[in-house]
Backbone as CSV, one residue per row, in Angstrom:
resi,resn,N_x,N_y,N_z,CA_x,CA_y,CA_z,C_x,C_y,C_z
1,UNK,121.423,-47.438,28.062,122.817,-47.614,28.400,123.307,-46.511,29.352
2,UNK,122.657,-45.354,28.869,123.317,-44.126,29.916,122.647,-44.574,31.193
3,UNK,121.424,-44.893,31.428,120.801,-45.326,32.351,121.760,-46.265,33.448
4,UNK,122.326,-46.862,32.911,122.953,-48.217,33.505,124.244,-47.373,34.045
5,UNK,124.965,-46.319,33.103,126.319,-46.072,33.573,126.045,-45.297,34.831
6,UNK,125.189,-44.475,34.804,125.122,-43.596,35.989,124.849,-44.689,37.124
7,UNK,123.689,-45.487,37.480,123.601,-46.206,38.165,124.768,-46.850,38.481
8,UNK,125.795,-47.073,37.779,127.354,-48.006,38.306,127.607,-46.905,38.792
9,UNK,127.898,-45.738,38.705,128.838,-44.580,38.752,128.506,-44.056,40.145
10,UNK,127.485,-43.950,40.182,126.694,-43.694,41.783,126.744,-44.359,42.318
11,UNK,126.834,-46.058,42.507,126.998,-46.819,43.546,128.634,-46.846,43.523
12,UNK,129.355,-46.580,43.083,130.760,-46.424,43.231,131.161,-45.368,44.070
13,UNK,130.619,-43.943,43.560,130.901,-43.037,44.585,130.359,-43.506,46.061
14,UNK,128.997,-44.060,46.495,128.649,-44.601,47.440,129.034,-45.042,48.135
15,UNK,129.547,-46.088,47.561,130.826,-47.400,48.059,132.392,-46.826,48.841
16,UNK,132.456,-45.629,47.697,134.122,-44.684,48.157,133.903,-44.323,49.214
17,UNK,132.497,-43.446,49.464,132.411,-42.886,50.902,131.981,-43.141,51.805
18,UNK,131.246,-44.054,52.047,131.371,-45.043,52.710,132.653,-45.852,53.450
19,UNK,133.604,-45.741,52.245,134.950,-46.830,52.377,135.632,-45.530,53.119
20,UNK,135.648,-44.493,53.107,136.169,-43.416,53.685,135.735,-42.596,54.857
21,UNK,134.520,-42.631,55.084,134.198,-43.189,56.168,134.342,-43.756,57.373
22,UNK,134.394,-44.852,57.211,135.020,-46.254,57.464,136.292,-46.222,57.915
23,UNK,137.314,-45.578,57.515,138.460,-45.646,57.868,139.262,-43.981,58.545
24,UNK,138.481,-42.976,58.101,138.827,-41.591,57.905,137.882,-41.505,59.966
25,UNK,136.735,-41.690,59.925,135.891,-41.662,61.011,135.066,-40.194,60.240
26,UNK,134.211,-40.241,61.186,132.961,-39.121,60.921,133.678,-37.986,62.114
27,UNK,132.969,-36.760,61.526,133.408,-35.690,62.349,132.516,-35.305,63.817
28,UNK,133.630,-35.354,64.374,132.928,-35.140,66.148,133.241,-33.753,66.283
29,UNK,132.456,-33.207,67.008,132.153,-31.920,67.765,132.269,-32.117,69.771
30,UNK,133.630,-31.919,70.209,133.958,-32.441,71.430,133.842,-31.197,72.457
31,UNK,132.857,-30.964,73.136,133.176,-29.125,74.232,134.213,-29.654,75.132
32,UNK,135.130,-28.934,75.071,136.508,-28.831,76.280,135.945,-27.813,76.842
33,UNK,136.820,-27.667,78.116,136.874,-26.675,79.407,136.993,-24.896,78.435
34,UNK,137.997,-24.838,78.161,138.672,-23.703,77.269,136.946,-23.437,76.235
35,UNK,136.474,-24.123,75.861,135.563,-23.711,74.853,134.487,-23.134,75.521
36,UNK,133.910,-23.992,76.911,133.177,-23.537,77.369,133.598,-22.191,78.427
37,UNK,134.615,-21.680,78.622,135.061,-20.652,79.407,134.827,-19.659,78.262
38,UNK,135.627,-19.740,77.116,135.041,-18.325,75.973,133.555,-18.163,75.882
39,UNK,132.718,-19.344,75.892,131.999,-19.018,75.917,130.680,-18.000,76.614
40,UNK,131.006,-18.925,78.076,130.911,-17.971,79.340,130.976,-16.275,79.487
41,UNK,132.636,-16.142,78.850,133.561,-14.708,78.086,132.411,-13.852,77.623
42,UNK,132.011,-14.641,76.441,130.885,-13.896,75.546,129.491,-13.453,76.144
43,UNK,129.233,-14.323,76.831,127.991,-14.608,77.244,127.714,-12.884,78.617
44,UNK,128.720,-13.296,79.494,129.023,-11.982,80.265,129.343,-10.978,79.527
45,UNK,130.215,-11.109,78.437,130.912,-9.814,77.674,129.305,-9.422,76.882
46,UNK,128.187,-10.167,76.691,126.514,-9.563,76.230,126.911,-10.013,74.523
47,UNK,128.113,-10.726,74.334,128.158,-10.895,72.281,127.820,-12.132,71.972
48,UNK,127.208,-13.651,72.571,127.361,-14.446,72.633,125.645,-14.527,71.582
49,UNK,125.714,-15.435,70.651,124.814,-15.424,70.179,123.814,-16.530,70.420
50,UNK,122.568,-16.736,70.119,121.545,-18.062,71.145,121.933,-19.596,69.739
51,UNK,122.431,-19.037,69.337,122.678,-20.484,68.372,124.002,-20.981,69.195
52,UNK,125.134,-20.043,69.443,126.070,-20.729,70.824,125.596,-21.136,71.546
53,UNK,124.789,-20.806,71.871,124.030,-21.222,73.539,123.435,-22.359,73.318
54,UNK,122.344,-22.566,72.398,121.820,-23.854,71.962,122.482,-24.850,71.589
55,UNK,123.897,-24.554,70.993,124.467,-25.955,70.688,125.238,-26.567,72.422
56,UNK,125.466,-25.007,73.138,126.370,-25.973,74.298,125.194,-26.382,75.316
57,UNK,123.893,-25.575,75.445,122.863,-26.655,76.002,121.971,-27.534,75.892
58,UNK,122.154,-27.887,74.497,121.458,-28.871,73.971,121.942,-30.256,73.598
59,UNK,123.510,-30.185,74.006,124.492,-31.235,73.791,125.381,-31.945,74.828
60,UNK,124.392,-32.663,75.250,125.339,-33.671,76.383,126.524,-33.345,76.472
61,UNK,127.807,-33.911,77.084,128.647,-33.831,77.384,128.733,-34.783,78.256
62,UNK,129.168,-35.962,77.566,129.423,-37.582,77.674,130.811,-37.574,78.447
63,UNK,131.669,-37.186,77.669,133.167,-37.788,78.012,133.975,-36.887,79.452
64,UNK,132.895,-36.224,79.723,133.455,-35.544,81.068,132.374,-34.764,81.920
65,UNK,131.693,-35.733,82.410,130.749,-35.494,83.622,130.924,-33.792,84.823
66,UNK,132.261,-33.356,84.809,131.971,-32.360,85.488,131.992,-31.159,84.426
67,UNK,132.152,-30.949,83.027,131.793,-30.292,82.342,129.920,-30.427,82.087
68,UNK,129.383,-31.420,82.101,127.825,-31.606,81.805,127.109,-31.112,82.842
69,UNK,127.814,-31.544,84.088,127.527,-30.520,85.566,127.025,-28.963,85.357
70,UNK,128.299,-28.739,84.801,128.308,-27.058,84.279,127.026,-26.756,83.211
71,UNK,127.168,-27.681,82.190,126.117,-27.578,81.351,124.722,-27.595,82.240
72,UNK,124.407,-28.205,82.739,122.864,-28.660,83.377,122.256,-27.927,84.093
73,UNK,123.784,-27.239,85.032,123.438,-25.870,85.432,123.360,-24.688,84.882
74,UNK,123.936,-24.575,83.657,123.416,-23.686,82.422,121.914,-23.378,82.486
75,UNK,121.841,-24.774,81.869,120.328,-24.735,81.412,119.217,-24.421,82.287
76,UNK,119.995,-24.688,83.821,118.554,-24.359,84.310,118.334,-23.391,84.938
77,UNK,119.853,-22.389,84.909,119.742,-20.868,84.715,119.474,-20.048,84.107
78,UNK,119.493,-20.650,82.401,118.838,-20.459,81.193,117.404,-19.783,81.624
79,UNK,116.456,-21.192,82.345,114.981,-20.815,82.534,114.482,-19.502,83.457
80,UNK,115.067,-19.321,84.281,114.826,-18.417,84.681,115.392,-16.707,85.190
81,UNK,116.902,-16.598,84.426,117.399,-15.357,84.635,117.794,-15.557,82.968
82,UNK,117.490,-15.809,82.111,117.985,-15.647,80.278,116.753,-15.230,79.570
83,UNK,117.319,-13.813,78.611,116.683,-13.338,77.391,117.171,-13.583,76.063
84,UNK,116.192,-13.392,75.272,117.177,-13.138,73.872,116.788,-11.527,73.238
85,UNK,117.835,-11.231,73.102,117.451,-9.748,72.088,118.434,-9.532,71.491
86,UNK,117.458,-9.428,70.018,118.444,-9.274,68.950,119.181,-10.407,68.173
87,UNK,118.901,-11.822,68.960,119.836,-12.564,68.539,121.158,-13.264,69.649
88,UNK,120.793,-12.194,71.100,122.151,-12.245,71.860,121.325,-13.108,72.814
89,UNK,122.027,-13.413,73.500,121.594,-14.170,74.894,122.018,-12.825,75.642
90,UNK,121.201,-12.789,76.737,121.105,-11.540,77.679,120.866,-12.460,79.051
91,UNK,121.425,-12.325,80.060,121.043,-12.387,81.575,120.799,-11.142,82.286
92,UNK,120.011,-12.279,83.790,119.423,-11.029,84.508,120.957,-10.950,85.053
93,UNK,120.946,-9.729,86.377,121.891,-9.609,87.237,121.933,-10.446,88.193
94,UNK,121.027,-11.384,88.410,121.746,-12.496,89.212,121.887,-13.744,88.018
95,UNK,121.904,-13.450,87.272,122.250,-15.296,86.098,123.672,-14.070,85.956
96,UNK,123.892,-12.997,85.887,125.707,-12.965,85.453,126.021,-13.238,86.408
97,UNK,125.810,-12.919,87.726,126.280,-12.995,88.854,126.841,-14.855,88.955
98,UNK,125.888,-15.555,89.018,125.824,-16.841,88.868,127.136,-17.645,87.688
99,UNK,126.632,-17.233,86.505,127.583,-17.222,85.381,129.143,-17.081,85.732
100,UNK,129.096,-15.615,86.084,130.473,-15.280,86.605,130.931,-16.487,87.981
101,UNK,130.473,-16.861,88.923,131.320,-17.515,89.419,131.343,-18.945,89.049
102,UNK,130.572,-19.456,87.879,130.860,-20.961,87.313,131.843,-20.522,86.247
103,UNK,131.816,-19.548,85.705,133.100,-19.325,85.220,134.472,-19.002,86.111
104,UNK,134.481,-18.378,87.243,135.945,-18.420,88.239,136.052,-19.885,88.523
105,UNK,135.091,-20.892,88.888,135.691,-21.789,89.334,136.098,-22.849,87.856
106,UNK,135.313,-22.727,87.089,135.838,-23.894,85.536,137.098,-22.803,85.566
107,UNK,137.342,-21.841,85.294,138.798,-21.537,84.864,139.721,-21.390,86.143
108,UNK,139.586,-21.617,87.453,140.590,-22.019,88.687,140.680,-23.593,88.059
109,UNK,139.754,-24.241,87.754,140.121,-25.974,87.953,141.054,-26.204,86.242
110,UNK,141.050,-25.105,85.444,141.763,-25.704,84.520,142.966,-25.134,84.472
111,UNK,143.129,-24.458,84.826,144.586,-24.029,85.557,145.213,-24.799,86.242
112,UNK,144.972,-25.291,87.151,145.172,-26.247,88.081,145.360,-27.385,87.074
113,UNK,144.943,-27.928,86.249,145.205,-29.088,85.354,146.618,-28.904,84.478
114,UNK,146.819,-27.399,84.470,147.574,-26.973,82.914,148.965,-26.492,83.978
């Protein structure tokens, strides 16, 4: 009998979240302009850690093509002027160099929006 109640009891909770779910939506993780400029921040400022870095270059950026721009060119500055030490993401002096002016121009164009 206990057998049986748990089995109802668990497909009920199942069913709830599911049903909540369903109506609530699942949680999205969206990069805006502003997120990726702090990030940038950090990244030049030497505090930016490689788990930041991995989630903003490892994650498309669907809903706005000239942010994925930025991303793609991340990454493929990543390959050849990026370290890790310690945990930090480190660039050479030409990936800040680089860095720094994809960051002047993403934060001129969102200004310009705002």
């Amino acid at each position: 009998m206990d057998f049986i109640i748990t089995v109802a009891l668990t497909f009920i909770v199942v069913i709830l979240a599911l049903v909540v779910f369903r109506y609530v939506g699942l949680p999205v993780y969206r990069v805006e302009a502003p997120n990726i400029v702090r990030l940038l921040e950090s990244v030049l400022a030497q505090t930016a850690t490689t788990a930041d870095w991995d989630v903003f270059i490892g994650m498309p950026i669907h809903h706005n093509p000239e942010l994925d721009k930025i991303r793609v060119k991340c990454a493929m500055l990543e390959a050849s002027e990026m370290t890790e030490r310690r945990g930090r993401v480190i660039f050479s002096a030409a990936g800040r160099l680089e860095l720094q002016q994809i960051l002047n121009q993403l934060s001129a164009s969102t200004e310009v929006k705002n």
